[in-house]
Every structure is written in structure tokens, then in C-alpha cells.
N, C-alpha and C positions, 0 to 999 in steps of 0.2 A: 640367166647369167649368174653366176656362181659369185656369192660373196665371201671375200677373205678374210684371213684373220691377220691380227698386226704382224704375226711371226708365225711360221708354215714350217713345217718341220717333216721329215720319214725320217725312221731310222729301219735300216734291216739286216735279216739275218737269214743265213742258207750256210747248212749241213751237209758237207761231205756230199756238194753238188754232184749231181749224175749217177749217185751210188742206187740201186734199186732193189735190196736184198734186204733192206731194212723196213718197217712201215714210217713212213714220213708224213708229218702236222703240220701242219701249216697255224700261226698264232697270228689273228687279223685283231686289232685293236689299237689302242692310242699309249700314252704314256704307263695305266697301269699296266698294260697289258708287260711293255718295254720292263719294267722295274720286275716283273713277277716271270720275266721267261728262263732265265738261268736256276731259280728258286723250281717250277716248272718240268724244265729238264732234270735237274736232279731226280726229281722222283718219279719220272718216266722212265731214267735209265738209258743206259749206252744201244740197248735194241731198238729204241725209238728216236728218229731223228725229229727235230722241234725248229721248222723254219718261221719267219718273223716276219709280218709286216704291219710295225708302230709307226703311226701317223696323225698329223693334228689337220688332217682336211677329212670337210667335213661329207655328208655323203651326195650331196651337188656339189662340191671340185671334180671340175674332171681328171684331174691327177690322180684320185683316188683310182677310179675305175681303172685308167691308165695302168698303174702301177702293180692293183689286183692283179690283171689280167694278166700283167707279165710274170708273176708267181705262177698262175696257174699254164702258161705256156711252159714253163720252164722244169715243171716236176710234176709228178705224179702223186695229188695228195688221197690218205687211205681217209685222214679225218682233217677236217677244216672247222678251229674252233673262230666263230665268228662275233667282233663287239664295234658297235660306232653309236657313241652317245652322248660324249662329252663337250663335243665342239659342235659349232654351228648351231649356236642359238638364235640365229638372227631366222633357223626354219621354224613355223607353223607346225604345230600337234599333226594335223593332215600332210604335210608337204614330208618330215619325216617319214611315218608310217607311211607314204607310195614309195619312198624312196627306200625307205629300209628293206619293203617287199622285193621292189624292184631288185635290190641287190641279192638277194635270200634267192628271188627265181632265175638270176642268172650264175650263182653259184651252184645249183641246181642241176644247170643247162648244159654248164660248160664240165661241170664237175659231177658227170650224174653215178661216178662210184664213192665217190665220197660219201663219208658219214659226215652230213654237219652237225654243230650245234653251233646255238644264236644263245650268246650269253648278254646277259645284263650288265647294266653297269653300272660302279659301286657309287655311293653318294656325294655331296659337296656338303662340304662344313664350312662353316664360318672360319675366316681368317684369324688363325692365333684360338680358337678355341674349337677343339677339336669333338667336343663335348654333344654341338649345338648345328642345325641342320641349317646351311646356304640358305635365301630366297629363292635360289637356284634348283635346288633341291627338287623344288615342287614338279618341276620338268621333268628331270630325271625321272620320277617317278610314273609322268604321263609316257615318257618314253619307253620304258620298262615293262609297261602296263600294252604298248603296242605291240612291243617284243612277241611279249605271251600272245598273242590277238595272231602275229604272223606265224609264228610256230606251231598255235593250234592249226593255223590255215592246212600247214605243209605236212603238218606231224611230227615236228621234229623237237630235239627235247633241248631242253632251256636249260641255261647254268644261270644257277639265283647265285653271282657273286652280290649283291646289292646284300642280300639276306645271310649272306656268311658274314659280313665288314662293318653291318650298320650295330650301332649301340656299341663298336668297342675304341672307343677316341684313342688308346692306350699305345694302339697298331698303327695309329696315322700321323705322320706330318700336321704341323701348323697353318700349310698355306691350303690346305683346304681341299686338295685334290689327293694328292697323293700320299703312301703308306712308309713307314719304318721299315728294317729289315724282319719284325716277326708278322708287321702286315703282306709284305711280299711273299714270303714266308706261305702263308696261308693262303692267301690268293693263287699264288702256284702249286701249292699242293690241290685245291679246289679242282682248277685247269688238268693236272694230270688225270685227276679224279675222274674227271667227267669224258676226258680225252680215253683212257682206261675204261671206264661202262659201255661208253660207245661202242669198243672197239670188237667188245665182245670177248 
């Protein structure tokens, strides 16, 4: 049974629904993903469409899977950049990683021309000092650590956002999670970056 958080949030985004002429991305992530997708697009450019699905459920909500699946009915993605690491702390080291798997092989399954990649995700700072690494943190980093663990499984290659973002407090907000406009900034140039290698 899926445990919630006090406030459940998506927000999304779709490009010039139904157009096919274009290569279309699909951006799976939570709030930074949200803050860094327009930053993103920018430097992807008008030939690439960059669809959206930010969300604060974690990866036992079934809304999650729900909501995926409806992206992936709905268009045809060439690359799917993939993040869930922020929420749902209430999972286990092990209960994440089957779950992150699980989700990695059904995007796989359902999406077998896509290019994925399984990106990391940036770190937690202490409230008000942007300097200094959450309690929090230490997870992040086991989760990150499982990232890499399923990616080697599958082959598929990793975006170290965690390692572009950490050590520069300069980039980040105060309340611990989230980035400025030069942290967005770089964060979505990262995403293009890595959406652009893929792509070939």
C-alpha cells in the first residue's frame, strides 16, 4: 500500500501534441526536473520537442505508473530522460532499487525504441544554508549509488546531475531542494546535453 505525502502534486507538459516530424523527449522527474525544463528546451531547440512529466509521487503511488503510462500511450518518445529520487522516503534502500528497476524495465518494454537514460538526482541542503549537505542527503546518495547499480544492469548511461550541482550553494535556493535561475540554468543545459549524446 502506497504511503503518501502531505501534498501530491504533477504538473505536465506536451508539445505540439500529435506532431511526428519532430524527435520528441519525454522529461520524467519531480520539481527540479519542473524548474529546469523550459532552461532545457532552450538548448534543445525548436527541432526537438521536450514533453513533461513533474511529479511529487513517489515510485509506489500508483498514480505514478498511471500517469507514465499515459505519456507513453499518447506519443511516440525517440529519448526518455528518466529521475525519481526525491520523495518517498518512507521507502527502504532495497524497496527503492526493485522499484526503480521495475520501472527502468517497463520503460524498456513498453518503449523498446527509445533511448533512455536514468539520471540522478541533485542533492538536499540544509534549510537556509545552502553551503551544507541535509541528514537527508546521505539517502540521496544511496539512491544514486542504486541508479548506477540498474544502469549498469541494462546498459544504459547515467546523467550525474547530482555531480554537476553539488559544491555550488551559489545555484541553489535556501529551502534545500531546489535551484536559482543559473542553477536551472545548468541543470537544463546538463538534460539537453545528455538528451543530444543519446541521440546520436
Amino acid at each position: 500500500m502506497a504511503i503518501y505525502e502531505k501534498i501530491e502534486w504533477t504538473n505536465t507538459w506536451a508539445e505540439e501534441t500529435g506532431r511526428s516530424d519532430k524527435l520528441r523527449v519525454l522529461l520524467v522527474g519531480d520539481s527540479i526536473a519542473n524548474g529546469a525544463r523550459a532552461r532545457a528546451k532552450e538548448a534543445l531547440g525548436e527541432e526537438i520537442l521536450l514533453d513533461m512529466l513533474a511529479t511529487s509521487h513517489a515510485l509506489d503511488n500508483p498514480s505514478f505508473r498511471s500517469e507514465l503510462d499515459d505519456f507513453l500511450r499518447r506519443s511516440r518518445y525517440d529519448v526518455i530522460h528518466f529521475n525519481n529520487g526525491l520523495h518517498g522516503f518512507h521507502l527502504s534502500a532495497p524497496e527503492y532499487e526493485r522499484l526503480y528497476a521495475e520501472t527502468t524495465s517497463h520503460l524498456l518494454e513498453v518503449c523498446p525504441d527509445a533511448r533512455l537514460i536514468l539520471a540522478l538526482s541533485t542533492p538536499i541542503t540544509r534549510t537556509g544554508d545552502p553551503s551544507e549537505f541535509d541528514e537527508k542527503n546521505r539517502v540521496v546518495l544511496e539512491r544514486n549509488e542504486a541508479v548506477r547499480r540498474i544502469a549498469e544492469r541494462f546498459s544504459l548511461p547515467v546523467n550525474d546531475l547530482y555531480g554537476k550541482v553539488a559544491g555550488k550553494p551559489e545555484i541553489r535556493s535556501t529551502d534545500g531542494y531546489h535551484y536559482n535561475d543559473s542553477g536551472c540554468l545548468l541543470i537544463g543545459g546538463e538534460i539537453a546535453r545528455a538528451v543530444k549524446e543519446t541521440k546520436g
